[in-house]
C-alpha positions in Angstrom: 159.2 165.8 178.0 156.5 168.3 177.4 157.2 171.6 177.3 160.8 170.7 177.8 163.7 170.8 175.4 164.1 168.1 172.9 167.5 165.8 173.4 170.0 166.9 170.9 170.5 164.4 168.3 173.9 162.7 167.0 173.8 162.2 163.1 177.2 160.7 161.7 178.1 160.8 158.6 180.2 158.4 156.9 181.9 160.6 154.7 184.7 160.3 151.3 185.3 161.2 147.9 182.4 158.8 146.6 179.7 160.0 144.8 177.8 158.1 147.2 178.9 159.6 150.4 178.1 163.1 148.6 174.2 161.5 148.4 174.4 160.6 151.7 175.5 163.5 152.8 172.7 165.1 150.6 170.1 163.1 152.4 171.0 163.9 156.1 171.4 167.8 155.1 167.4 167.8 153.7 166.2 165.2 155.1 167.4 164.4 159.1 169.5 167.1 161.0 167.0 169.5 162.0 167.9 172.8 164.3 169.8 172.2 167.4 171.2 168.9 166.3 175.0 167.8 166.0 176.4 166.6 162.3 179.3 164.5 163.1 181.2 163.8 159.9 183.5 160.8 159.6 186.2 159.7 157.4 188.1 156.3 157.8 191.0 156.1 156.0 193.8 153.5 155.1 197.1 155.1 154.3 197.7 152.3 152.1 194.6 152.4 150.0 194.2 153.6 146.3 193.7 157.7 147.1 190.0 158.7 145.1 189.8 162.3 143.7 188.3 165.1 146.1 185.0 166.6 146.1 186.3 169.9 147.5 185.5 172.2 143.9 181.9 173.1 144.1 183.3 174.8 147.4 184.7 177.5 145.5 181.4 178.6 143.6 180.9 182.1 144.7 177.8 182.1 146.8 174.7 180.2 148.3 171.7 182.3 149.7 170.1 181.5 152.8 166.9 180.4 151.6 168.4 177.9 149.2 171.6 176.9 150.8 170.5 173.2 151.7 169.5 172.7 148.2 172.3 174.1 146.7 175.0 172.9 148.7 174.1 169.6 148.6 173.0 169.7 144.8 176.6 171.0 144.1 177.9 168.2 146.1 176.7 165.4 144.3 177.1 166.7 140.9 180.8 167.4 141.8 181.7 164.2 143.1 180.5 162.4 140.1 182.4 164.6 137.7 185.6 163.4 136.4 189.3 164.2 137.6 191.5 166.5 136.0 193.7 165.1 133.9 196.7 168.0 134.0 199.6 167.7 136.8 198.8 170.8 138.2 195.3 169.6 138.6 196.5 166.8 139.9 199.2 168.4 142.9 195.8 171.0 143.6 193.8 167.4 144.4 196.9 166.1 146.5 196.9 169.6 148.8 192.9 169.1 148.6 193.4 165.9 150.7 194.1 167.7 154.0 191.3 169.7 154.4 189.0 166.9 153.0 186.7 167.2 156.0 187.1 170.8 157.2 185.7 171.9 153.2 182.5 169.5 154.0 182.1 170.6 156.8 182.0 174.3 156.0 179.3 172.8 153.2 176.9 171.7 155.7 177.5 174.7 158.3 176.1 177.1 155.4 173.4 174.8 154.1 172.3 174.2 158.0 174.0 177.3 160.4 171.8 176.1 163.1 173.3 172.8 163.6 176.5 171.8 165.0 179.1 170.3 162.6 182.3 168.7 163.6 184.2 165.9 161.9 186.2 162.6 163.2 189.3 161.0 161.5 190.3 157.7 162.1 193.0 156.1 160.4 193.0 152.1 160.3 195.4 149.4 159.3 195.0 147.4 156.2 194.1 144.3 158.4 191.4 146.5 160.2 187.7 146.5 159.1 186.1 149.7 158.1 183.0 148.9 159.2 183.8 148.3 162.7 186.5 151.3 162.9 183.2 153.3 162.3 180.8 151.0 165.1 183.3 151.7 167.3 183.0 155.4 166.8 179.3 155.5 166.9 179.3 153.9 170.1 182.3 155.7 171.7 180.1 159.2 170.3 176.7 158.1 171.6 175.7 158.3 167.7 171.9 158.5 167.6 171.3 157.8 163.9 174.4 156.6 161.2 173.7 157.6 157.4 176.4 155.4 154.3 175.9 156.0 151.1 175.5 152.7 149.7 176.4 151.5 146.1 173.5 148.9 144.6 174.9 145.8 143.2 174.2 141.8 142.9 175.9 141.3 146.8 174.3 143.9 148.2 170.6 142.7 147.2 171.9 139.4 148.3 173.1 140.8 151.7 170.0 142.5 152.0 167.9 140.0 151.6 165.7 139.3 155.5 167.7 136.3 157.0 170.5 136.3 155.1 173.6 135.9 157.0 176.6 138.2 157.0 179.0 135.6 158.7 180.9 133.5 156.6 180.6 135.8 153.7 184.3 136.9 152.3 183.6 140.2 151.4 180.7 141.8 153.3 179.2 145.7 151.8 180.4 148.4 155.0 177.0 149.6 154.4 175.4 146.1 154.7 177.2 145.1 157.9 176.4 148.7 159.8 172.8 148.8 158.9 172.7 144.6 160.2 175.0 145.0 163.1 174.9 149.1 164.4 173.5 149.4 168.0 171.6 153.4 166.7 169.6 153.1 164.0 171.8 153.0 160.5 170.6 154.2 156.8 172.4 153.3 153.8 171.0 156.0 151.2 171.4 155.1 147.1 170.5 158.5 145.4 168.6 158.0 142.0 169.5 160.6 139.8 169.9 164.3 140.8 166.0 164.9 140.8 164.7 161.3 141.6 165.0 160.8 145.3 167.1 158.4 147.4 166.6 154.3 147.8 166.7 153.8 151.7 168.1 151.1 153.5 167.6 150.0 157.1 167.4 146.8 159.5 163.8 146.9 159.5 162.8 148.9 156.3 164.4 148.0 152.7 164.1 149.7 149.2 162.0 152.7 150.8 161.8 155.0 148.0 162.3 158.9 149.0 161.0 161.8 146.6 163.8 164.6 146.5 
């Protein structure tokens, strides 16, 4: 409405360990959420997966100044999810005691790289028998999610899966980024990043392999 305030928007997250999520996470920070929005991060988790090593290090660097906190954080964030995990048994216990406050440490991440947007974080815990992928349509739609940003991983199935017309049913394995972008009711973007300076590969319903400069 003119004149009027803008809606507030819902951005989710889909957020873990992955190097991937840390580029997605990236992407919304300097790319979607703008003031007055509200950043809801969430992490699915099976307690009877394979555990993947935090990302919770870069939170401990000493300072990030106002006027490059977006960059920063979300710099520090990718490059510390692709590093490798400590290999010592101390490191190892710190990662384990990491695991609870997995989504509080993003989340502080994002309230200094954006203080004018709302941050809060969902955890849902699923079966092994329960689909990722719809654990987190469920959410969007229980939320009233406006927009849904993966991180998506390129590989031979997911060109196939993203290929127009292609369908999803009858395929064993189907990509969690593939099936929300086909089947999410708000608008969902799987983000590749390309290197730490070479932008993001987006993914949508409508729009495929749109190439983003950093």
């Amino acid at each position: 409405m003119e004149g009027g305030t803008p809606p507030v928007r819902k951005v989710m997250v889909v957020a873990d360990a992955s190097r991937e999520s840390a580029g997605a996470l990236q992407y919304a920070l300097s790319h979607v959420v703008v003031d007055k929005d509200e950043l809801i991060l969430i992490h699915v988790e099976n307690p009877n997966s394979w555990k993947i090593p935090l990302i919770t290090s870069f939170l401990r660097r000493p300072s990030l100044t106002s006027s490059s906190a977006t960059t920063s954080a979300a710099a520090a964030l990718s490059s510390s999810s692709s590093s490798s995990a400590a290999s010592s048994e101390g490191a190892q216990q710190q990662q384990q005691g990491d695991q609870v406050d997995f989504l509080e440490e993003m989340k502080r991440v994002c309230e200094i790289a954006q203080p004018k947007v709302r941050v809060r974080t969902s955890k849902v815990q699923i079966m092994e028998s329960t689909n990722k992928a719809a654990a987190i349509l469920s959410q969007t739609e229980v939320l009233g999610v406006d927009l849904l940003v993966i991180g998506q991983r390129r590989s031979l199935s997911n060109v196939l899966l993203g290929r127009p017309g292609m369908p999803l049913m009858g395929i064993k394995t189907v990509d969690t980024a593939e099936y929300l972008i086909e089947n999410s009711k708000c608008t969902c973007v799987g983000v590749l990043r390309k290197g730490q300076n070479a932008g993001y590969l987006l993914n949508t319903k409508t729009h495929r392999n749109f190439w983003l400069l950093a």
